[in-house]
PyMOL Python script that loads the backbone (N, CA, C, O; Angstrom):
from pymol import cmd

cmd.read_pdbstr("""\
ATOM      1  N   UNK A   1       0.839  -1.184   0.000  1.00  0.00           N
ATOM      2  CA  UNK A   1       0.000   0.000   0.000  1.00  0.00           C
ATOM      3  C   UNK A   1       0.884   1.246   0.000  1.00  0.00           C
ATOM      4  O   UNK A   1       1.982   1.317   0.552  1.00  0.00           O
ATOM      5  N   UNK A   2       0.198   2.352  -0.774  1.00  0.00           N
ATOM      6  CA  UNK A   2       1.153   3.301  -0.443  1.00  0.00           C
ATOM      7  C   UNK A   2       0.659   4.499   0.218  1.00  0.00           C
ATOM      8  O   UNK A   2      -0.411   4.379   0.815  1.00  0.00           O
ATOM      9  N   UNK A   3       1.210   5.580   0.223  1.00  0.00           N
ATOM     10  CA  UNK A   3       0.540   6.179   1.065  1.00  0.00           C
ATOM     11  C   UNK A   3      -0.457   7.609   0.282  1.00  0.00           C
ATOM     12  O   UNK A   3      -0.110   8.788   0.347  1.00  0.00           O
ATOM     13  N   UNK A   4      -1.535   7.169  -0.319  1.00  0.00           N
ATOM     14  CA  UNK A   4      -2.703   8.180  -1.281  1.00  0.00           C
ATOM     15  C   UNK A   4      -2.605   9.205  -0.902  1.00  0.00           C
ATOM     16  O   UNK A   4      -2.496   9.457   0.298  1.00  0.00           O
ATOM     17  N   UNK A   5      -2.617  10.082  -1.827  1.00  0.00           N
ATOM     18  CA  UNK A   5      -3.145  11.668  -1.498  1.00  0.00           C
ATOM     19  C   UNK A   5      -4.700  11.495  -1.287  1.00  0.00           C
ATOM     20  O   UNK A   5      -5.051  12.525  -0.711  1.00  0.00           O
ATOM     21  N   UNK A   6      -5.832  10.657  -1.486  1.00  0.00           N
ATOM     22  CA  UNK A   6      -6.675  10.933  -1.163  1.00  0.00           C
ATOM     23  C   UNK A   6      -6.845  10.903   0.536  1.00  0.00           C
ATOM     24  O   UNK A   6      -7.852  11.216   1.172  1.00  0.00           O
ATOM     25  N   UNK A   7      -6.154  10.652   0.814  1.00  0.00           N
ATOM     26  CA  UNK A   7      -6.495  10.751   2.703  1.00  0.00           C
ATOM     27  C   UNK A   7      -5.443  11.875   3.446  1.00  0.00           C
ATOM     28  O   UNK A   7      -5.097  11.958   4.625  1.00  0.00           O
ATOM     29  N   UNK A   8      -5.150  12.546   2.482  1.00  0.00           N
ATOM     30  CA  UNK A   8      -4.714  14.068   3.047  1.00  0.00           C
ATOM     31  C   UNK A   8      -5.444  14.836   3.890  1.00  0.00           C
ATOM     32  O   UNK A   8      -5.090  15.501   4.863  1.00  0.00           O
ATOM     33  N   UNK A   9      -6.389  14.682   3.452  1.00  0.00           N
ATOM     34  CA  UNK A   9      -7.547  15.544   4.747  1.00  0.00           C
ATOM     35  C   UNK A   9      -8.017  14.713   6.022  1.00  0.00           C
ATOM     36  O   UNK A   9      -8.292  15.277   7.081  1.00  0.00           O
ATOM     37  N   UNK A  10      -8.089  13.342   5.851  1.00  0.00           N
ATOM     38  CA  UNK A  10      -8.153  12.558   6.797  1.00  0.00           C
ATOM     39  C   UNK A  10      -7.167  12.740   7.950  1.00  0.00           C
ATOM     40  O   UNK A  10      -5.961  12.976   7.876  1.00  0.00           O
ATOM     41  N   UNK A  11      -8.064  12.556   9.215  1.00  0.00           N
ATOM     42  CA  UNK A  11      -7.622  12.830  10.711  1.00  0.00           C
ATOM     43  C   UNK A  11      -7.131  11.745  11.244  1.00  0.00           C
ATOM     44  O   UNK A  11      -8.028  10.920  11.419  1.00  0.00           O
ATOM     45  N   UNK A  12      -5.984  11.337  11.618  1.00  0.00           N
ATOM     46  CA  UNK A  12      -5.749  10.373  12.097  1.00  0.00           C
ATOM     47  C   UNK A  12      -5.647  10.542  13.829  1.00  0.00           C
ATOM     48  O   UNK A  12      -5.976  11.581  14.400  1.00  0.00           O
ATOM     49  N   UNK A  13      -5.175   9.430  14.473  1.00  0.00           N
ATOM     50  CA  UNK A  13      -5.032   9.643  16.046  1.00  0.00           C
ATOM     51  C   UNK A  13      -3.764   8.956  16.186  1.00  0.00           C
ATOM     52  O   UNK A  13      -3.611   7.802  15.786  1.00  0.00           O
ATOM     53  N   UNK A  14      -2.628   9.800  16.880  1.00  0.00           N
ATOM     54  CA  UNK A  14      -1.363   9.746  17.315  1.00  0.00           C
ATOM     55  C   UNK A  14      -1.965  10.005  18.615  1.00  0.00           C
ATOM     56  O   UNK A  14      -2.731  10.857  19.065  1.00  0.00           O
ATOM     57  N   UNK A  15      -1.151   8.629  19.219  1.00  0.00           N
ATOM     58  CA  UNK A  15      -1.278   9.026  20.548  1.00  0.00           C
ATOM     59  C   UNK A  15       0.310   8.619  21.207  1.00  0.00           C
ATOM     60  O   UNK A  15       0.921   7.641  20.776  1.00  0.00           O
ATOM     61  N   UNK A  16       0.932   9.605  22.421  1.00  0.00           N
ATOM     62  CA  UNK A  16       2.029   9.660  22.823  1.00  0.00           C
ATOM     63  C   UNK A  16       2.519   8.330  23.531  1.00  0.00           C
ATOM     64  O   UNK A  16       1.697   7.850  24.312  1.00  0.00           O
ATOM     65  N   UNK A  17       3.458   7.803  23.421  1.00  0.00           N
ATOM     66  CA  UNK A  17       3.834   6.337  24.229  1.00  0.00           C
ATOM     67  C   UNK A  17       4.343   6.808  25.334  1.00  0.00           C
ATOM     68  O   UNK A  17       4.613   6.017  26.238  1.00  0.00           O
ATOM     69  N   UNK A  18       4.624   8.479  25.516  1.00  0.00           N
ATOM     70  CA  UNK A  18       5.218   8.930  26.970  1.00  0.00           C
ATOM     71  C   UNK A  18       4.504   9.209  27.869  1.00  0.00           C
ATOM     72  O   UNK A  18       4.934   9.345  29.015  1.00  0.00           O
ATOM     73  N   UNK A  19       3.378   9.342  27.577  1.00  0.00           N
ATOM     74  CA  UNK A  19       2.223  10.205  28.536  1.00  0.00           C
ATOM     75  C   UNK A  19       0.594   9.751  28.001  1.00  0.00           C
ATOM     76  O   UNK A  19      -0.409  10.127  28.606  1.00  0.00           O
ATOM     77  N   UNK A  20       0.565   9.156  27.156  1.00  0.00           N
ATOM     78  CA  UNK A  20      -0.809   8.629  26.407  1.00  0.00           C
ATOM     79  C   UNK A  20      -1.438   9.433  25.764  1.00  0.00           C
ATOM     80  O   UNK A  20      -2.351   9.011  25.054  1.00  0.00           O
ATOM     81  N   UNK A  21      -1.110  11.012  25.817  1.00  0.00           N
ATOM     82  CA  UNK A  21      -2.080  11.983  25.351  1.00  0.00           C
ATOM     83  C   UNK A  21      -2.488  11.448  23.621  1.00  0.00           C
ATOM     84  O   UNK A  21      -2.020  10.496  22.997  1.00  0.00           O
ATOM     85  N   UNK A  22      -3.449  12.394  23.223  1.00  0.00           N
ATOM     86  CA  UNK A  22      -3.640  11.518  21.752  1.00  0.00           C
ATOM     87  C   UNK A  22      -4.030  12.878  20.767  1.00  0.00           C
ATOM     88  O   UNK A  22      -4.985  13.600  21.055  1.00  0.00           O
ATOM     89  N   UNK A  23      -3.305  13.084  19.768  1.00  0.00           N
ATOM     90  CA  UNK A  23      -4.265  14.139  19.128  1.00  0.00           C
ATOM     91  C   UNK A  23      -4.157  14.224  17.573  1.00  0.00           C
ATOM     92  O   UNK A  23      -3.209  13.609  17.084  1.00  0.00           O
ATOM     93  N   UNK A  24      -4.780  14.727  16.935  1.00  0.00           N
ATOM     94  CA  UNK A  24      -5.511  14.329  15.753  1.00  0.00           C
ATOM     95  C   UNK A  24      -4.404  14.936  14.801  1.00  0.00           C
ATOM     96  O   UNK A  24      -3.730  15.851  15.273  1.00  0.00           O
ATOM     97  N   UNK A  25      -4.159  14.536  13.555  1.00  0.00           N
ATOM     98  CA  UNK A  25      -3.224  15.093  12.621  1.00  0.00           C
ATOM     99  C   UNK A  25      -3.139  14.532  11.157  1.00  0.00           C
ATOM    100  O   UNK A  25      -2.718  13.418  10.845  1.00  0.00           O
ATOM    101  N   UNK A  26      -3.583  15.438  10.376  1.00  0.00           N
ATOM    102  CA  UNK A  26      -3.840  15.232   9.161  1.00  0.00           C
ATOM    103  C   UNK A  26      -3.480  13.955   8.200  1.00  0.00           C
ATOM    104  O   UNK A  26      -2.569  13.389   8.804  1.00  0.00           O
ATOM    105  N   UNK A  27      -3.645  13.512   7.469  1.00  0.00           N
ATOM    106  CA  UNK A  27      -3.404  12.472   6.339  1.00  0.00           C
ATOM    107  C   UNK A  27      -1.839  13.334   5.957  1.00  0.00           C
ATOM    108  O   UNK A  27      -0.735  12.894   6.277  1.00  0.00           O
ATOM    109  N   UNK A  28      -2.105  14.763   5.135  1.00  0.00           N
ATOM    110  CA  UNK A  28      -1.084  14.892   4.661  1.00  0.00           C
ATOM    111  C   UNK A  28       0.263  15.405   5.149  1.00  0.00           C
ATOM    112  O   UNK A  28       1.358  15.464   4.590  1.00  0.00           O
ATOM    113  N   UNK A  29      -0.306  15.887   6.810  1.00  0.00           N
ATOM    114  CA  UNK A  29       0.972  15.823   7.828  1.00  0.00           C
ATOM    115  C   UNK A  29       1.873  14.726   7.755  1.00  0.00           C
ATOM    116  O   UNK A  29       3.017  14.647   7.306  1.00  0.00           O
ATOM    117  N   UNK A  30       0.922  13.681   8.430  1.00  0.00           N
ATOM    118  CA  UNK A  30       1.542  12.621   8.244  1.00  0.00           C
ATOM    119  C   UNK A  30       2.640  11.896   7.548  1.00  0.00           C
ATOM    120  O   UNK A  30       3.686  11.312   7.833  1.00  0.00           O
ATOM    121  N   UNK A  31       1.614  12.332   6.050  1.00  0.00           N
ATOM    122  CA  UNK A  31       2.830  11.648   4.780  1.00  0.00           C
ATOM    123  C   UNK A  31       4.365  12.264   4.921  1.00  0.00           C
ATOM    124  O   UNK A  31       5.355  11.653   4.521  1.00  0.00           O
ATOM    125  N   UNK A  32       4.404  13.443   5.491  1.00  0.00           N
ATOM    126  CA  UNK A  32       5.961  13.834   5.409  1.00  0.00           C
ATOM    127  C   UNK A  32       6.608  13.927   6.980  1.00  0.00           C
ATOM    128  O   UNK A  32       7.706  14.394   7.281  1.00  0.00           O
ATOM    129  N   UNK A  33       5.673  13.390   7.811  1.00  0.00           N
ATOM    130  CA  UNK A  33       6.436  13.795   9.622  1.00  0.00           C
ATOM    131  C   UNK A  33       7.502  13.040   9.644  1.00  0.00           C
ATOM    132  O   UNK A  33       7.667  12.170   8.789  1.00  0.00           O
ATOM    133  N   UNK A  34       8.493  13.293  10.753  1.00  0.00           N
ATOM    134  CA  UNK A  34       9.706  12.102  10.791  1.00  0.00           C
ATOM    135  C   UNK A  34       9.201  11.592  12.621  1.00  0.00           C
ATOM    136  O   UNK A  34       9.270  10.506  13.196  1.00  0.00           O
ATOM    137  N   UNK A  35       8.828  12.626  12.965  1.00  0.00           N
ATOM    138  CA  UNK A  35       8.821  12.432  14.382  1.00  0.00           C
ATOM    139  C   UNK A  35       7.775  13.661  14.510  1.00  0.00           C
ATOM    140  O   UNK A  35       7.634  14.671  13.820  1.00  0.00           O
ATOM    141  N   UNK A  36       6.920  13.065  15.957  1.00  0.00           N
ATOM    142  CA  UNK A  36       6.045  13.530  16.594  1.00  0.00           C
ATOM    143  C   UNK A  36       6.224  14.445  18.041  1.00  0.00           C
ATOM    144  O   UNK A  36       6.771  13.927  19.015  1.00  0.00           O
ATOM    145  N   UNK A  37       5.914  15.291  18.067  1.00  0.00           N
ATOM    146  CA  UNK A  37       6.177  15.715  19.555  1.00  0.00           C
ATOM    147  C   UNK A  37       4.686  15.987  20.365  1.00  0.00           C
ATOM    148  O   UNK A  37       3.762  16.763  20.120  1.00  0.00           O
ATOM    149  N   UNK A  38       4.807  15.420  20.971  1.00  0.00           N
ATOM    150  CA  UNK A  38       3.629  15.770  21.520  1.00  0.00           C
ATOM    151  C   UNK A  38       3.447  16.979  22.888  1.00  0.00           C
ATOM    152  O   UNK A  38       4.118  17.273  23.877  1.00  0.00           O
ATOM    153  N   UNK A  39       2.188  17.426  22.300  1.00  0.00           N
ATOM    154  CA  UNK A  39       2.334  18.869  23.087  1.00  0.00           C
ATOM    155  C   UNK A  39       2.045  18.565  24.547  1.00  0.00           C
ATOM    156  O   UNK A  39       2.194  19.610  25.181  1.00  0.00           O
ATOM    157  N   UNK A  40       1.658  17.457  25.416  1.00  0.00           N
ATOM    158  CA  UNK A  40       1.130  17.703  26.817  1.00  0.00           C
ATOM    159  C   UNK A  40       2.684  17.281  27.226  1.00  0.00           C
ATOM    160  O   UNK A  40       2.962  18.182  28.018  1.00  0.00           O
ATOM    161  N   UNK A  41       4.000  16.322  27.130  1.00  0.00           N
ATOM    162  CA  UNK A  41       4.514  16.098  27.728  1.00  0.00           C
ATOM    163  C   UNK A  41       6.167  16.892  27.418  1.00  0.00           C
ATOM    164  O   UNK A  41       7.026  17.251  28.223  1.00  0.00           O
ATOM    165  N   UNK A  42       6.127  16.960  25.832  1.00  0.00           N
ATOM    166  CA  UNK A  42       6.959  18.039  24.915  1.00  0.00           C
ATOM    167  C   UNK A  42       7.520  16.121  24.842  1.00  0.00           C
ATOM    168  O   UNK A  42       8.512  16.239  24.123  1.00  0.00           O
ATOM    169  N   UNK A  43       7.444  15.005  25.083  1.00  0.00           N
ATOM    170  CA  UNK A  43       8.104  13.950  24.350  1.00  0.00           C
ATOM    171  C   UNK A  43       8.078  13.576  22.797  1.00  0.00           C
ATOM    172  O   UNK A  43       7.092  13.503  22.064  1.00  0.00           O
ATOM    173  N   UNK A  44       9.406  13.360  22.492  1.00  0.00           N
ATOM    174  CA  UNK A  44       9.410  12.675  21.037  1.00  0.00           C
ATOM    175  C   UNK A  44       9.085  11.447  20.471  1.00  0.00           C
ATOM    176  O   UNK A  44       9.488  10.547  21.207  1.00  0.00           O
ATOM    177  N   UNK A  45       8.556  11.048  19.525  1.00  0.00           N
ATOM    178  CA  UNK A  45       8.650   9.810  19.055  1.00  0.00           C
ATOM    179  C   UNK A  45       8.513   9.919  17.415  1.00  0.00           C
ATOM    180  O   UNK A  45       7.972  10.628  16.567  1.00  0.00           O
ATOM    181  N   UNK A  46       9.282   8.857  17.512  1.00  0.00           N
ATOM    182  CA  UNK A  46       9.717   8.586  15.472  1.00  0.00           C
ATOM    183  C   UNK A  46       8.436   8.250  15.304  1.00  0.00           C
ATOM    184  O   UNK A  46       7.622   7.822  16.122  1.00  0.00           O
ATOM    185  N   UNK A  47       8.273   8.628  13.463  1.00  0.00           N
ATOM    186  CA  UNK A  47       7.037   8.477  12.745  1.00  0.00           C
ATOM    187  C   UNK A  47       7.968   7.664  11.597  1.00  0.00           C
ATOM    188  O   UNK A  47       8.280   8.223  10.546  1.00  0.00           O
ATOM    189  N   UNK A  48       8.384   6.261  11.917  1.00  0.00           N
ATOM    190  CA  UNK A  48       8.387   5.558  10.666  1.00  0.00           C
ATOM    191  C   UNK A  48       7.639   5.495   9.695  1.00  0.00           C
ATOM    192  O   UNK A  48       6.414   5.583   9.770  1.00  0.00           O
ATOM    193  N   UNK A  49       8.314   5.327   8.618  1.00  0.00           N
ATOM    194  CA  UNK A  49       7.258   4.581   7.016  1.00  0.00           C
ATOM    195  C   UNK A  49       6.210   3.328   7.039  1.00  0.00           C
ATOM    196  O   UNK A  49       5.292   2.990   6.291  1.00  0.00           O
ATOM    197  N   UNK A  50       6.845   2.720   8.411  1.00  0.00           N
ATOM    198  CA  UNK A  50       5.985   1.422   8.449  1.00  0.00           C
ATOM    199  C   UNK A  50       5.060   1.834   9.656  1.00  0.00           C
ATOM    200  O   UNK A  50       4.163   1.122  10.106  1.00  0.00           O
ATOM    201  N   UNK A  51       5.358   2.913  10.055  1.00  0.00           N
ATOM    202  CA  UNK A  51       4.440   3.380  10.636  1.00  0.00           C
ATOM    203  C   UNK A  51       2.596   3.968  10.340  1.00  0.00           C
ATOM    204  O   UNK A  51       1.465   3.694  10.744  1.00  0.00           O
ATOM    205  N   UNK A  52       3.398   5.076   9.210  1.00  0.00           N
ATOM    206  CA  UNK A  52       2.289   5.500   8.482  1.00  0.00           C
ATOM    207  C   UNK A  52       1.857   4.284   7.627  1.00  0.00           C
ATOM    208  O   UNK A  52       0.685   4.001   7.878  1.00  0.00           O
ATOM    209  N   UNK A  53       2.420   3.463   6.689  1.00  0.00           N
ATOM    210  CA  UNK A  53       1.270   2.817   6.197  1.00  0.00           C
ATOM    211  C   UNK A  53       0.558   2.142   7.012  1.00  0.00           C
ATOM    212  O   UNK A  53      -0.590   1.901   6.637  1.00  0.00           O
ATOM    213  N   UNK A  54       0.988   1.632   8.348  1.00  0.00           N
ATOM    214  CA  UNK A  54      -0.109   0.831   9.131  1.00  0.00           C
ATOM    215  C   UNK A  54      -1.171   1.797   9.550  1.00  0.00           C
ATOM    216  O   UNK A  54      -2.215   1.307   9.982  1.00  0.00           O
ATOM    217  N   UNK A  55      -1.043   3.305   9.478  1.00  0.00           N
ATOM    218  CA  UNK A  55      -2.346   3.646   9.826  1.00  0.00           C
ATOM    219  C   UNK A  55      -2.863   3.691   8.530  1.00  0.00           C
ATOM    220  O   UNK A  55      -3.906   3.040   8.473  1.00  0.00           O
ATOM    221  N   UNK A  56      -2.505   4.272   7.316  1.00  0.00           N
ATOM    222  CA  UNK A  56      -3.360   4.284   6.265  1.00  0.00           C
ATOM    223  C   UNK A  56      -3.902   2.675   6.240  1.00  0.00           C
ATOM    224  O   UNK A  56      -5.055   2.459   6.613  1.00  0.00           O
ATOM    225  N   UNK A  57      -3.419   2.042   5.986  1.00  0.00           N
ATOM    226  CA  UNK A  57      -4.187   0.688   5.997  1.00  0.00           C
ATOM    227  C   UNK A  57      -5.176   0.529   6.835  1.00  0.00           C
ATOM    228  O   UNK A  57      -6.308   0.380   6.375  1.00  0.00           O
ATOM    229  N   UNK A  58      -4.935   0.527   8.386  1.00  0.00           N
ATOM    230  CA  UNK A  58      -6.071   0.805   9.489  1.00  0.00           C
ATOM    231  C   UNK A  58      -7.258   1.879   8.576  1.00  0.00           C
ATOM    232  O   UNK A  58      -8.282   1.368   8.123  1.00  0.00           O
ATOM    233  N   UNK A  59      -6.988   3.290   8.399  1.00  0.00           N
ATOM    234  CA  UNK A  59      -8.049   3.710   7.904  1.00  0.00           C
ATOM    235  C   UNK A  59      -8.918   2.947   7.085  1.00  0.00           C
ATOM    236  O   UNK A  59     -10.093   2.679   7.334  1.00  0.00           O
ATOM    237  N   UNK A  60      -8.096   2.532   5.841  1.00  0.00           N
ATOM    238  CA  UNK A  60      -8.604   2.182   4.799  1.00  0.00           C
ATOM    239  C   UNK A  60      -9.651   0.748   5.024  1.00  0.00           C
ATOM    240  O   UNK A  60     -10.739   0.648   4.456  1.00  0.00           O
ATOM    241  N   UNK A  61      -9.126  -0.231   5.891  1.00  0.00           N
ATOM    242  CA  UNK A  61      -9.581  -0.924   6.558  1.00  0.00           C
ATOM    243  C   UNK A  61     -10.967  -1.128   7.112  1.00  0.00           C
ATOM    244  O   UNK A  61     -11.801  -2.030   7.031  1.00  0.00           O
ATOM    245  N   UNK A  62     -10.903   0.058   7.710  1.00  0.00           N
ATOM    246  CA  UNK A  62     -11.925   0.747   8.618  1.00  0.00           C
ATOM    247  C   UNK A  62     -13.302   1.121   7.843  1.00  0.00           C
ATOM    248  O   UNK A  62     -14.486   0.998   8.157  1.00  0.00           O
ATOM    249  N   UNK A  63     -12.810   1.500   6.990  1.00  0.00           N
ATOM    250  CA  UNK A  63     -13.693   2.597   6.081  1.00  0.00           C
ATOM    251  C   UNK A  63     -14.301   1.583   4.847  1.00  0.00           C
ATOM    252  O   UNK A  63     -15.331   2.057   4.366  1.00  0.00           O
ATOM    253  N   UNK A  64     -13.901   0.352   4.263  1.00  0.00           N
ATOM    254  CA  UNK A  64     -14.205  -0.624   3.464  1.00  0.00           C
ATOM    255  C   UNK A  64     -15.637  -0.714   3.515  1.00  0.00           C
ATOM    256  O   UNK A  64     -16.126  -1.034   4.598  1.00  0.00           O
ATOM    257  N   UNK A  65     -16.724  -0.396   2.131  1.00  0.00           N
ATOM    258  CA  UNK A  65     -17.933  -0.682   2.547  1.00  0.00           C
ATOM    259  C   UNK A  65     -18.571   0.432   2.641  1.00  0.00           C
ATOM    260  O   UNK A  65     -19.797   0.356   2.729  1.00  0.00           O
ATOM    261  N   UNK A  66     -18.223   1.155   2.646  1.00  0.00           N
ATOM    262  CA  UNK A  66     -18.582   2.982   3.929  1.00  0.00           C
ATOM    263  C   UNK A  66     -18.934   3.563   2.247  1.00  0.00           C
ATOM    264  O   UNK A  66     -18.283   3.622   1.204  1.00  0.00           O
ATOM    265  N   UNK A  67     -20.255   3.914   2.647  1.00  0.00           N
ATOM    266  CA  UNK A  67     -20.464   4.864   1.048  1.00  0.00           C
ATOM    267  C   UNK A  67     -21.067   6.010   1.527  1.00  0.00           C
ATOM    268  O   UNK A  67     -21.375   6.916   0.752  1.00  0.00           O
TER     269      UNK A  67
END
""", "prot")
cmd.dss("prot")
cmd.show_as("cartoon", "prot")
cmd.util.cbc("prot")
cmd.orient("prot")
């Protein structure tokens, strides 16, 4: 899978592995982040490639059927 421009506008949910906080961030953020910071704890975490396609897939997943 790769990663579509059609889910550029799509909201995904990052949530922090330092503190759990969770917050929403675009499809097309996504496609280019390297790393996440999250604002409640200021912790980092990498945004692998195998990262993002497992959420696009999850979306896509999700959404199968959905008209």
């Amino acid at each position: 899978m790769t990663l579509s421009s059609k889910l550029n506008d799509v909201l995904f949910l990052l949530g922090c592995p330092h503190c759990g906080r969770e917050e929403n961030k675009k499809g097309s953020w996504l496609k280019s982040a390297r790393r996440f910071l999250c604002a409640g704890c200021g912790g980092e975490t990498r945004v692998t490639y195998s990262d993002k396609i497992m959420l696009f897939e999850k979306h896509s997943r999700s959404n199968r059927g959905a008209t």
